[in-house]
C-alpha positions in Angstrom: 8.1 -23.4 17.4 7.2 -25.1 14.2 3.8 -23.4 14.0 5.3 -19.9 14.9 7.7 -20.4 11.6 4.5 -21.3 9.7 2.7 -17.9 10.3 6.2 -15.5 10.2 7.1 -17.5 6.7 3.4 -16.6 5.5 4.2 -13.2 6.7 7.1 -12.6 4.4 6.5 -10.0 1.4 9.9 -9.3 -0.1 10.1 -5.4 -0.2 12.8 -2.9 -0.1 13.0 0.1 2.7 10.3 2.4 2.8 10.9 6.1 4.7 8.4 7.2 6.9 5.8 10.0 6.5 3.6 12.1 8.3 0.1 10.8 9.1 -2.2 14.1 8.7 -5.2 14.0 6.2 -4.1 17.0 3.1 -6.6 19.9 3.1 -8.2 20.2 -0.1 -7.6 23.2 -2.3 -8.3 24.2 -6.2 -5.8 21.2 -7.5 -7.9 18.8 -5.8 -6.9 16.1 -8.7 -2.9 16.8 -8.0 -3.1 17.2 -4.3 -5.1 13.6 -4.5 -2.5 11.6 -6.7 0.2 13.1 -4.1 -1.8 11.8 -1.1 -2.1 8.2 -2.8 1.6 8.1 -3.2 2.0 9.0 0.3 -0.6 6.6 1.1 2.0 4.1 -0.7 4.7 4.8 1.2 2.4 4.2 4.3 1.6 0.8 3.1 5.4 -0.1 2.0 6.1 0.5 5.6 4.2 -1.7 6.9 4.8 -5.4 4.8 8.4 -4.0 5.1 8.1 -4.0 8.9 6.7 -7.2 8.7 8.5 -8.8 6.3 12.1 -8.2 8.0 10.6 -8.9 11.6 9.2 -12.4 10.5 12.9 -12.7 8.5 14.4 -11.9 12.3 12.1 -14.7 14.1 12.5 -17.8 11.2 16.5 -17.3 12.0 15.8 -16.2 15.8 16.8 -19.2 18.5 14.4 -21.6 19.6 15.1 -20.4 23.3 14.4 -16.8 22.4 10.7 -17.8 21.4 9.1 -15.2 24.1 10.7 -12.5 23.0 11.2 -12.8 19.5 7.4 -13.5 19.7 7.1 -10.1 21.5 9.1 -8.1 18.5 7.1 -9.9 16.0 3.7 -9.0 17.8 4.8 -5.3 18.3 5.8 -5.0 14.7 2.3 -6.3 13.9 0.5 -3.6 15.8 3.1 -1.4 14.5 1.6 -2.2 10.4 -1.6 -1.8 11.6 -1.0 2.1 12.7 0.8 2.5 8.8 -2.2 0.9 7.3 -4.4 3.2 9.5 -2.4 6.2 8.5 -2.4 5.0 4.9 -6.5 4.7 4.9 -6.7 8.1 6.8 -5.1 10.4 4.4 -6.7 8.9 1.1 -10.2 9.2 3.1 -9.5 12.6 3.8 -10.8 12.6 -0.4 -13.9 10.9 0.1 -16.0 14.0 0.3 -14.5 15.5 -2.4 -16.3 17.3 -5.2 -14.7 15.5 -8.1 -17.0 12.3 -8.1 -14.1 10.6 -9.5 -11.8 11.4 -6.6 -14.2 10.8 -3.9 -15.0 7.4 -5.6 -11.5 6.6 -6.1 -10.4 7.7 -2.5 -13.3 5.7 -0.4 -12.5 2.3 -2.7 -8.7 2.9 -1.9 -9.1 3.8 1.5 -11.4 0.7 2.1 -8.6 -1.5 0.9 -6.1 -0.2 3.1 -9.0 -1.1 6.3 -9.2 -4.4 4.7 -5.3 -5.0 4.9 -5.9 -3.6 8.8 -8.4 -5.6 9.4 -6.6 -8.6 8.3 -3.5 -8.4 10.3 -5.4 -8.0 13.7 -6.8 -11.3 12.6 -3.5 -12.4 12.2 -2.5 -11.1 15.4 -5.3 -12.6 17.4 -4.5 -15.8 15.4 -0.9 -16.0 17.1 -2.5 -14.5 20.4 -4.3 -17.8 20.3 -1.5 -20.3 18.6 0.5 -18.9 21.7 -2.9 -19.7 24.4 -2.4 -22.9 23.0 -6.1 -22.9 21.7 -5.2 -23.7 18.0 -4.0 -26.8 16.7 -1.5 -27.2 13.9 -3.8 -28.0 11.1 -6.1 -25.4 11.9 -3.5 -22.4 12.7 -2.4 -23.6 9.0 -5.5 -23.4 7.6 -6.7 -19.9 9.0 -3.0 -18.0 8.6 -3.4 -19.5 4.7 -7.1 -18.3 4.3 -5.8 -14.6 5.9 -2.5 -14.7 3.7 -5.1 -15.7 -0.3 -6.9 -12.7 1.2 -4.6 -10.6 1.5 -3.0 -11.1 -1.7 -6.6 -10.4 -3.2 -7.1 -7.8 -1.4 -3.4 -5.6 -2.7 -5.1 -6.9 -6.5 -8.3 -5.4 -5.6 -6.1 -2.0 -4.3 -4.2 -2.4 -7.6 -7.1 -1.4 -9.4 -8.2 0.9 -6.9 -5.0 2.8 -7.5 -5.5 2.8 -11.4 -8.1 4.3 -11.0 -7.0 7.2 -9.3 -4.8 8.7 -11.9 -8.0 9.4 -13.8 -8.8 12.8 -11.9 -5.4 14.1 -13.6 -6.6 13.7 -17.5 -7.8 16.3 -19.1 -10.9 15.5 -20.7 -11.6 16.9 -24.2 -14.4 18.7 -25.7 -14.7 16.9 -28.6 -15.8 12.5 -27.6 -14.2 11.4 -30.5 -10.8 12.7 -29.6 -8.1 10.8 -27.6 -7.2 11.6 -23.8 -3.8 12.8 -24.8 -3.3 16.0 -22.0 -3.0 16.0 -18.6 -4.4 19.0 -16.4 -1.0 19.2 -14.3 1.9 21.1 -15.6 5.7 19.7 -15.8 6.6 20.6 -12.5 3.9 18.8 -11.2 4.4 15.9 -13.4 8.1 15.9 -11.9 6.8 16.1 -8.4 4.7 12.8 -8.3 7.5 11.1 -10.4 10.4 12.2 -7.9 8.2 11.5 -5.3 7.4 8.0 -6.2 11.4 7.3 -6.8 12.0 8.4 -3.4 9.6 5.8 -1.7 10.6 3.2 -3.4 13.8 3.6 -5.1 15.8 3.5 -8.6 13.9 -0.3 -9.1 10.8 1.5 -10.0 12.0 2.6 -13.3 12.5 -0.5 -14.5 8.5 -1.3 -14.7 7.0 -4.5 -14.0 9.4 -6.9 -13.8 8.7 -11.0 -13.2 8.6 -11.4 -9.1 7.6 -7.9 -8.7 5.9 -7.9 -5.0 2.2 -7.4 -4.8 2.8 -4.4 -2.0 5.1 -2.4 -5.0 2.5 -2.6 -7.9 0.1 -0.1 -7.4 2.9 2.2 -7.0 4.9 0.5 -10.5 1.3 1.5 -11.9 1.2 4.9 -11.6 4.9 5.5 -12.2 4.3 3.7 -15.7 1.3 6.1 -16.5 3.0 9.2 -15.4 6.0 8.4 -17.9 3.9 8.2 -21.0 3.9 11.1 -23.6 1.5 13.3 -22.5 0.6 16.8 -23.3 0.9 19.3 -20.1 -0.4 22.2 -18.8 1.8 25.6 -19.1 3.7 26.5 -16.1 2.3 29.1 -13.9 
């Protein structure tokens, strides 16, 4: 029992409710760099699903019974496999980029999309890790050791999509004529603007406003990022 606590404690990534959304690549039209910064947030909410699904199922098992092992073993597997599908979704929709025009986009879309198969194929290491702790073919010290190696990489691995994301706002600047001038206007207009704001406050609540905050959950960053940038002063496109 004490090793199953070890790997459901490592599993913990405090994270508020995340709604679910539908897992369909975007077709690509003349806003490609809109329709891209929409999918990404999508892809967000994806990801927020799944260390939220994990994060209250391992909660569940440290507080479940020591008799209900089995099956409190069994909800924590299934909500494993469960992740895996939102990261899968979350790495399909940005991909559906990658052959994009836009260098930029396609670029941004296949470094963010190979992030999201990292975190995939991470947890069905950590899956086959308890498939094994539970065969009884791990010891202690070395279940400990591999679950800590899989959880630095992890951690590394939502830094490395942090950057990833920053990246992906770029598509949506409007780049001047002149070098020498600043990047002070975006090529979306203020509806659109409102749209990818409202959209990221819906996934992942009024918190997001606030900004970076100390404690601030590695799975919520990327998302803090972009909602940051958005709110900045820039110039817009006229409406349509």
């Amino acid at each position: 029992m004490t090793r199953f606590l070890t790997i459901t404690a490592l599993l913990c990534i405090p994270i508020a409710e995340c709604s679910a959304r539908e897992c369909s690549p975007l077709r690509l039209d003349s806003n490609g760099a809109f329709d891209y910064v929409s999918t990404v947030i999508d892809s967000f909410a994806y990801a927020k699903t799944a260390t939220t699904t994990l994060h209250d199922q391992s909660v569940k098992a440290q507080k479940a019974e020591t008799t209900d092992v089995v099956s409190t073993t069994t909800d924590l597997m299934l909500s494993m496999k469960r992740a895996s599908e939102d990261y899968e979704c979350a790495a399909t929709l940005v991909n559906g980029f990658a052959k994009s025009t836009n260098e930029t986009i396609s670029l941004s879309a296949k470094a963010t999309s190979s992030m999201y198969q990292k975190l995939l194929t991470l947890n069905t290491e950590l899956l086959a890790l308890l498939k094994r702790m539970l065969d009884g073919k791990l010891s202690p010290s070395e279940m400990a050791d591999k679950v800590s190696t899989n959880s630095v990489e992890r951690d590394e691995t939502w830094r490395l999509l942090i950057s990833s994301s920053s990246l992906a706002t770029f598509p949506l600047v409007a780049i001047p004529k002149n070098k020498n001038e600043k990047l002070t206007q975006l090529n979306i207009t203020a509806a659109q603007k409102k749209e990818l704001i409202a959209k990221l406050e819906q996934t992942f609540g009024p918190g997001i406003k606030k900004g970076f905050v100390a404690g601030l959950a590695l799975a919520d960053s990327p998302a803090y990022l972009i909602y940051e940038w958005l709110n900045k002063d820039w110039q817009l496109q006229p409406s349509k």
